[in-house]
ZADREN-944239 format. One record per atom (N, C-alpha, C): residue in one letter; x, y, z. Coordinates in steps of 0.2 Angstrom, whole numbers, padded with zeros to 4 digits, always signed. Atoms other than C-alpha are relative to their C-alpha. Layout:
AXYZ ...
***
This chain:
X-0005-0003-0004 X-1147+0509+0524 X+0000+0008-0001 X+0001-0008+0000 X-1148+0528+0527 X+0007+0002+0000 X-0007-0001+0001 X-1128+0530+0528 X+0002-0002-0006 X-0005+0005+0007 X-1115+0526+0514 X+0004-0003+0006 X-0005+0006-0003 X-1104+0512+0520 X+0005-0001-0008 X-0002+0004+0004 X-1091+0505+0513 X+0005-0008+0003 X-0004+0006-0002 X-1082+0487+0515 X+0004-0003-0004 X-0008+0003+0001 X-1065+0481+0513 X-0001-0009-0001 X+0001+0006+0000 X-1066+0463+0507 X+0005-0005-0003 X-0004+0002+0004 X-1053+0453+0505 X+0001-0009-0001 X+0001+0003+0003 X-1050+0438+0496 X+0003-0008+0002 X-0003+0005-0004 X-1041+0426+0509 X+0007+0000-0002 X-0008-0002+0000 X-1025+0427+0503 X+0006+0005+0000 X-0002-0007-0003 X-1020+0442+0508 X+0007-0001+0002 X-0005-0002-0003 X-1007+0438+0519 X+0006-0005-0002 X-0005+0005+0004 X-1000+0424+0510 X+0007+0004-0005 X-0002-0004+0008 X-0994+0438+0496 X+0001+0007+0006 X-0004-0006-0004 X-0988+0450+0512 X-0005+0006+0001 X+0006-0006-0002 X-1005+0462+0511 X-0002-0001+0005 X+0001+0002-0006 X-1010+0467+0526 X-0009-0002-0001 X+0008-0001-0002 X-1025+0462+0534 X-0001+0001+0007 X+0001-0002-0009 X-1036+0463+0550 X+0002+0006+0002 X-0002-0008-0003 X-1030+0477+0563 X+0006+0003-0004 X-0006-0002+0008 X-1014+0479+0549 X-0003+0005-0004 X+0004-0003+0005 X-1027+0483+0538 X-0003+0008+0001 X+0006-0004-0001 X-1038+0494+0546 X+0008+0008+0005 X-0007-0006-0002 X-1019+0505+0553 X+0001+0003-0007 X-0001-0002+0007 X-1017+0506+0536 X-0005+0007-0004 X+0006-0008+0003 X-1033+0516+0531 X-0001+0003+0003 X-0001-0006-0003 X-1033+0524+0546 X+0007+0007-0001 X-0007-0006+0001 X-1015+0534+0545 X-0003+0001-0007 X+0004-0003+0006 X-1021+0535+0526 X-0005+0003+0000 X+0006-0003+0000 X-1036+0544+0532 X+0002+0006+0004 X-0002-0003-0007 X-1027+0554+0545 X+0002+0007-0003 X-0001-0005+0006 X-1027+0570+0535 X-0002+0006+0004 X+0002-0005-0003 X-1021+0584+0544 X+0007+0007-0005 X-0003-0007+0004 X-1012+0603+0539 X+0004+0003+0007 X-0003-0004-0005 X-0999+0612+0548 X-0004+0006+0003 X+0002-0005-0002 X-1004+0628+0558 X-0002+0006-0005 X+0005-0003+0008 X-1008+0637+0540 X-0001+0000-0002 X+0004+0003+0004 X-1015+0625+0533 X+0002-0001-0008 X-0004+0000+0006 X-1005+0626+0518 X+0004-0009-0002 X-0006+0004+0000 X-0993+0610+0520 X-0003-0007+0005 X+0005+0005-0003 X-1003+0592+0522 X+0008-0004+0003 X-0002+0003-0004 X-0994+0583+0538 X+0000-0006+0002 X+0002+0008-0003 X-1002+0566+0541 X-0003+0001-0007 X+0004+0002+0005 X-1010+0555+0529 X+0000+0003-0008 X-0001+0002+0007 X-1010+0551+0511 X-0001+0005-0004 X+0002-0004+0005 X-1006+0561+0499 X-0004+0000-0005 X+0003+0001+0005 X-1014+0553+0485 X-0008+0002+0000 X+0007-0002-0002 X-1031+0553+0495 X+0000+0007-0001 X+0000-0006-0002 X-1030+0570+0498 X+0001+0005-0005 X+0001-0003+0005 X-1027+0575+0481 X-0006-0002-0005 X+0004+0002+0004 X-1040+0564+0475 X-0007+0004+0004 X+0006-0005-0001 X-1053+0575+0486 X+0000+0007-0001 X+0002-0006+0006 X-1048+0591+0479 X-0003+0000-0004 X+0000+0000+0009 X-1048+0585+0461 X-0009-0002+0001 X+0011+0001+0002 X-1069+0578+0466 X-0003+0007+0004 X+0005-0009-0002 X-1072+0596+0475 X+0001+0004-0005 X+0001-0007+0002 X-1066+0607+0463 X-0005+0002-0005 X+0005-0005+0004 X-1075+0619+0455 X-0002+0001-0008 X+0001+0000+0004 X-1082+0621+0439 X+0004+0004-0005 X-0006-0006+0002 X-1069+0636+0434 X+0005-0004+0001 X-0008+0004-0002 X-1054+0624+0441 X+0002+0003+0006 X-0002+0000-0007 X-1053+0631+0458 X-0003-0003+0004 X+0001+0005-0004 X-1053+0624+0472 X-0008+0000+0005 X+0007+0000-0002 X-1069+0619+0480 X-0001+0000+0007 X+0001+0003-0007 X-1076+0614+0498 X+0002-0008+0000 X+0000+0009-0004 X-1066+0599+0504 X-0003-0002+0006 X+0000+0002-0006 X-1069+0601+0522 X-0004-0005+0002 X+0004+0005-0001 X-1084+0591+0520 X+0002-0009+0001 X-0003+0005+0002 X-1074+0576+0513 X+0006-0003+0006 X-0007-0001-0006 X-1059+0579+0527 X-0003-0001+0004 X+0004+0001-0007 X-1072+0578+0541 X+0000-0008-0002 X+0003+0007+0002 X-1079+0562+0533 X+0008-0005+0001 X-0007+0005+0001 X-1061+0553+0532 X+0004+0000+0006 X-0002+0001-0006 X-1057+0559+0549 X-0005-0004+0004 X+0004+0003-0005 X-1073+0551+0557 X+0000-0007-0005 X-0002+0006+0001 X-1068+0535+0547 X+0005-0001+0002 X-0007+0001-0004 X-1051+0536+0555 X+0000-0001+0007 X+0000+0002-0008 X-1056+0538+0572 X-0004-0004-0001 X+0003+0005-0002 X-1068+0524+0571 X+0002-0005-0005 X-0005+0006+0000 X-1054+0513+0565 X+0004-0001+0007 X-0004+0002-0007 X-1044+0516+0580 X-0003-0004+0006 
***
């Protein structure tokens, strides 16, 4: 495979125990992917925070500034729209 993939697998009892699955599932990591900034970019609007701090902290810099995410934010939008 010349792309990264990843697959969500889960374990059948999913819904027994109230996690979602199926199209629930895939709502789920999308809004969680949906990672957008008001008009100055300052102030994350949509989508998860967590995620969004966790691609900082793997961009940043060697010094402790901030790095290029935008690569990582493309990447998590084009998983987003091809959940919808």
């Amino acid at each position: 495979m010349s792309r990264k993939m990843v697959f969500v697998v889960g374990a059948g009892a999913s819904k027994e125990i109230n996690l979602p699955v199926d199209n629930e599932l895939k709502n789920v990591i999308s809004e969680m992917l949906n990672i957008k900034y008001d008009d100055w970019g300052r102030n994350q609007v949509t989508g998860d925070h967590a995620v969004c701090q966790t691609l900082h902290h793997y961009t940043k810099n060697p010094d402790g500034t901030r790095g290029g995410v935008n690569p990582l934010l493309h990447e998590a939008w084009y998983i987003n729209l091809s959940l919808i």
